[in-house]
C-alpha positions, 0 to 999 in steps of 0.5 A, spaced: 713 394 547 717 396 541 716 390 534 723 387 532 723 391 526 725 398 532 727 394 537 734 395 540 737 389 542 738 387 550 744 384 552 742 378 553 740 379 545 746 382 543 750 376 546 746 371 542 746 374 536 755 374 538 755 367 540 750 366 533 756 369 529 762 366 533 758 358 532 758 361 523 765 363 525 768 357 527 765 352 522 768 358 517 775 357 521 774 349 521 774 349 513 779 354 513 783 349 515 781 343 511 783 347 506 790 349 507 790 343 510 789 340 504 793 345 499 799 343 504 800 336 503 798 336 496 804 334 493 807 338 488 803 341 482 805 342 475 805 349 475 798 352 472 795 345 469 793 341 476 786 342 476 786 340 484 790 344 485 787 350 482 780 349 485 784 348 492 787 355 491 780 357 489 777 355 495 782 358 500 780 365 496 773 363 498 773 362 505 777 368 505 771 372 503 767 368 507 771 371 513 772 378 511 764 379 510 762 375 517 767 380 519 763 386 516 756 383 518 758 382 525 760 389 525 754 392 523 749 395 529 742 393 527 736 392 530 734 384 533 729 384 525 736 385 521 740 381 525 737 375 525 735 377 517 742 378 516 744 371 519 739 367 516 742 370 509 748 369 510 747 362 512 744 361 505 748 364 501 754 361 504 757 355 501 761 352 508 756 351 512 754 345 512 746 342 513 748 339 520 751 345 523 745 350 520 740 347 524 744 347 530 745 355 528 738 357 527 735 352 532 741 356 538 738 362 535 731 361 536 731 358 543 735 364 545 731 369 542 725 366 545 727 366 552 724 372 556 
């Protein structure tokens, strides 16, 4: 039996892996809407001197970037190794997912891969 470093998802894998990348997916679109939640009851700003504002914009900037590179790791082909690696990194460097939600991922994660 091939290690996890060389082997080949099965389709059982693969799916977890999927629904893995769905559940970061939905906690990113779920802060994507606070967000512009958030900038579009915002009352109007004075241009460029409404610190909240301004952070708000940066946080809608952010997101976006969390999004485009859940896009680009989702899309890489990897070994079962590398793709629990690149979730595990990606939930550590992301700023938008919360404690709560990481545990449920990882724990989701473990308990699928696990299953014969």
């Amino acid at each position: 039996m091939q290690s996890l470093e060389t082997e080949k998802p099965t389709i059982r894998q693969m799916d977890v892996i999927k629904s893995v990348w769905n559940k970061i997916r939905a906690q990113l679109e779920t802060e994507k809407a606070r967000i512009y939640e958030a900038i579009g009851s915002y009352p109007s700003p004075i241009a460029a001197c409404d610190q909240q504002f301004n952070y708000l914009l940066e946080e809608q900037t952010r997101i976006s970037r969390e999004l485009v590179r859940l896009n680009e790791a989702t899309t890489a082909s990897l070994t079962i190794a590398d793709s629990i690696e690149l979730i595990d990194e990606f939930i550590r460097s992301s700023g938008y997912v919360d404690p709560e939600a990481e545990q449920t991922i990882r724990s989701y994660l473990q308990e699928g891969l696990s299953r014969p």
